[in-house]
N, C-alpha and C positions, 0 to 999 in steps of 0.2 A: 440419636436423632439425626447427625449427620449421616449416619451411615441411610439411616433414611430417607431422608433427604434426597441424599444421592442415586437411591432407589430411584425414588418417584421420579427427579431430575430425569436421570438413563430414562424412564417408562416413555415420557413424554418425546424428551427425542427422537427415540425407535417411532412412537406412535406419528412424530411429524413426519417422519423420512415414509414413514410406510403409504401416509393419506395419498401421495401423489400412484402408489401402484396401482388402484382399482380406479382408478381415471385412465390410467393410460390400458388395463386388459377392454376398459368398455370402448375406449376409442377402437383397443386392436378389434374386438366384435365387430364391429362398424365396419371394419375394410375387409374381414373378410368375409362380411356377408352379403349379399347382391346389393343391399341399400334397399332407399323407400323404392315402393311402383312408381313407375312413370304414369301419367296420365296417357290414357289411350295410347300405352305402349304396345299394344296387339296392333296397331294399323304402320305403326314406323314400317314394318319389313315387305309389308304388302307393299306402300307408298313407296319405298325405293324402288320396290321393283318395278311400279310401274312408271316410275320417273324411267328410267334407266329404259325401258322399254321405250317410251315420247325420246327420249334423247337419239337413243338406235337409229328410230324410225325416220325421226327429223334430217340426221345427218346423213342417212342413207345407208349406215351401217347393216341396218336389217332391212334383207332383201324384200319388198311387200308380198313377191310368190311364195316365198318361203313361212314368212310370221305378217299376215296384214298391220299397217299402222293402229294405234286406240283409235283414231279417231274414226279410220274406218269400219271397227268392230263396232263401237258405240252407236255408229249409223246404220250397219245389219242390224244390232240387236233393238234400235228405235222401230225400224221395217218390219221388223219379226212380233213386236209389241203390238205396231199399228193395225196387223192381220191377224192379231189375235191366236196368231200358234206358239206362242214364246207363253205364254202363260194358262195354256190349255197342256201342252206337254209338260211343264212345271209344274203344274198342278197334278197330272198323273206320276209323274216322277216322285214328288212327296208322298203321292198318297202309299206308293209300293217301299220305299225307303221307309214312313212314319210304323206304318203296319208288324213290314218284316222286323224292325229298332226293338217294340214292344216287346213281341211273341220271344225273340229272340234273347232280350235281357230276362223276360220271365224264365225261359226256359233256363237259361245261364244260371241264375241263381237257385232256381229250386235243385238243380242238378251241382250247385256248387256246396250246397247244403246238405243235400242227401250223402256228398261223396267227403265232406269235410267233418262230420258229424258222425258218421260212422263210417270203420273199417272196414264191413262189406261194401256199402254202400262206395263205399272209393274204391275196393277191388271191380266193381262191378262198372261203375262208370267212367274210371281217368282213362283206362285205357282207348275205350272205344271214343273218347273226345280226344286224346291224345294224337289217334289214328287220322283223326279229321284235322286236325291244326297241322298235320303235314302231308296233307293232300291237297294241292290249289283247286279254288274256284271252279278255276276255266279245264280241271281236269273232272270235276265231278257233273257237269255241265252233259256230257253227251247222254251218262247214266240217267241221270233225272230227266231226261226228255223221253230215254224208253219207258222211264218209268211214270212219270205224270205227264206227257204228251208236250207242247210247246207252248201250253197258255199261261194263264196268269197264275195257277195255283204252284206250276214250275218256277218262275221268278219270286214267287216270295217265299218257296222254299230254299230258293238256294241263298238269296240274302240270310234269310232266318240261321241258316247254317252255319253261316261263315260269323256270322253277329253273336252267335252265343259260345265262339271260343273265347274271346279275350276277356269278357263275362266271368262266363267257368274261372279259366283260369288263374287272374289275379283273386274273385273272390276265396278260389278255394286256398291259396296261399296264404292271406291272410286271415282266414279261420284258422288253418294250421300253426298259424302264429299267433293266437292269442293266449296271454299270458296264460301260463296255468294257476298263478294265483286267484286268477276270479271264476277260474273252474273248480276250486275249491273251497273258495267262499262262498258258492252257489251250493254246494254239497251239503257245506257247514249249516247254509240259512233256509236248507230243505228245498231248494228250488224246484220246481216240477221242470220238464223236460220242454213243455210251452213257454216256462218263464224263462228257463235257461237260454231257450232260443231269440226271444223278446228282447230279454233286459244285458243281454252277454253277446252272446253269438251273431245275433244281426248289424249291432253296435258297435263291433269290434271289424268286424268287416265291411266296414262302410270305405274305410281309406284304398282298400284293394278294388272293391267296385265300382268307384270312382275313374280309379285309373282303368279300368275294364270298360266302362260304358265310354271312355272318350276315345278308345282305342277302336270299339264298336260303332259308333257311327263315324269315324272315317271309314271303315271297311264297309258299312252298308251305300255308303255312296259306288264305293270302291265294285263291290260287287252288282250293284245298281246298274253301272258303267258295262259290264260286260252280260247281265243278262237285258238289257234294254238292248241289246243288237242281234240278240236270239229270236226272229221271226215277231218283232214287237211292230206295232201298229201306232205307238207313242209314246210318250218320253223324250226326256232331253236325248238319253242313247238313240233314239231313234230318228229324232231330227238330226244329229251328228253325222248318222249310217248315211239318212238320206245326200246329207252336202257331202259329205267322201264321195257319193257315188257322183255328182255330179263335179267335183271340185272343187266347192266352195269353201274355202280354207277360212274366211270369215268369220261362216256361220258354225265351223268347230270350233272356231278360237272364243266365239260368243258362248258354247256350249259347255269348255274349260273351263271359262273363268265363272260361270253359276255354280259348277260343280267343285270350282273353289271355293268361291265363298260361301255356299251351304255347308261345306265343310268346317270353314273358319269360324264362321256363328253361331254353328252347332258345338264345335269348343268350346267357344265361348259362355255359351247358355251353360251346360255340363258345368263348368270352371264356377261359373256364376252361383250354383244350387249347391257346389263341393263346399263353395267357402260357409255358405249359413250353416251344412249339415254338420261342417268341421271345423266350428268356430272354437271349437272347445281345443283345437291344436294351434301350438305355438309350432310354426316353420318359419324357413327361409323365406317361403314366399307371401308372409307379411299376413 
């Protein structure tokens, strides 16, 4: 009985000494993980910058020839509202950016499917997408003008183009990554090749598309940017074109900062539909 005693005695002290470990590995979790979100932590970095930008401008640090003051741009882009071209070129701007976004994620995936899903189907298509993800924009720009002429079907092909690489490519990564255990529990439970695609293959590569569709609409702005000055007649590119020519350093600077923020919101949105579609993953980012 003493001897067991002594047992139990020894158990319980190990067992006190140990309770304080799993306190202290969930604290260490804690520090080395980014922590809670911040609230409306997406506007801090814009916000400094545009502090930082008022502070410049106030103190005269920044030259007004060179970067106009906010307060000046805020007053072009009132003027530009007032005459109603500030939301007439934004308006066309969207419509050639929303267009080309679609065709272009369509196209991304069924091509990232064809080529993730089968070994022909990947000889046949990485490479010729491969070819284009390293060929810029503004070099396949002269070709597609000999070839679709200068108008509108040229600008949303070349968006479409450039949009359905980061598409392709992360989706097809992460189909090549999915487990092979549940391509053989698909095998085991008879899956047809529809279901396999449905209930495995699509679902497995939502985290790679994800990251492909936000990488996709920065670049359709991006691309947006440089065929809106190819012979365009409107667009934000186009009102930009026009104040270069004339000087108006203003109304580019009004021009940049829409085509930031459509960028930033457009994250945002993306970020926003990631989290419901990938609520089923535990990350870093909460």
């Amino acid at each position: 009985m003493a001897v067991l005693d002594a047992g139990v005695t020894g158990a319980r002290a190990s067992a006190d000494h140990a309770e304080p470990i799993p306190a202290a590995r969930r604290s260490a979790r804690r520090r080395l993980g980014p922590g809670r979100p911040i609230p409306f932590g997406f506007a801090v970095g814009p916000v400094l910058l545009v502090l930082a930008w008022v502070i410049g401008s106030g103190t005269g640090a920044l030259d007004p020839e060179t970067l106009p003051a906010p307060w000046t741009v805020a007053g072009t882009a009132g003027d530009l509202i007032a005459d109603g071209r500030l939301q007439s070129n934004l308006l066309t701007s969207l419509q050639r950016a929303g267009i080309s976004l679609v065709l272009g994620v369509l196209i991304g995936v069924v091509l990232a499917l064809v080529a993730g899903l089968s070994r022909i189907g990947e000889s046949l298509v990485d490479g010729p997408v491969q070819i284009k993800r390293a060929i810029p924009t503004l070099a396949l720009i002269p070709l597609f003008i000999v070839w679709f002429g200068i108008g509108e079907e040229m600008k949303l092909i070349v968006i479409t183009t450039s949009v359905l690489v980061p598409v392709y490519i992360n989706t097809h990564a992460q189909l090549r990554s999915v487990d092979k255990r549940y391509v053989e529990l698909a095998e085991t439970v008879g899956l047809s090749r529809g279901g396999f695609i449905r209930r495995i293959a699509l679902p497995g590569s939502l985290p790679g598309f994800f990251v492909g569709l936000r990488l996709a609409v920065t670049i359709s702005w991006l691309a947006l940017v440089v065929v809106e000055q190819v012979n365009a007649t409107s667009g934000i590119g186009y009102l930009m074109t026009q104040a270069r020519t004339y000087g108006q350093i203003d109304v580019i600077v009004v021009g940049l900062v829409i085509y930031g923020l459509l960028g930033l919101f457009g994250d945002l949105a993306v970020r926003a539909v990631e989290r419901k579609a990938l609520a089923w993953r535990q990350t870093l980012g909460g």
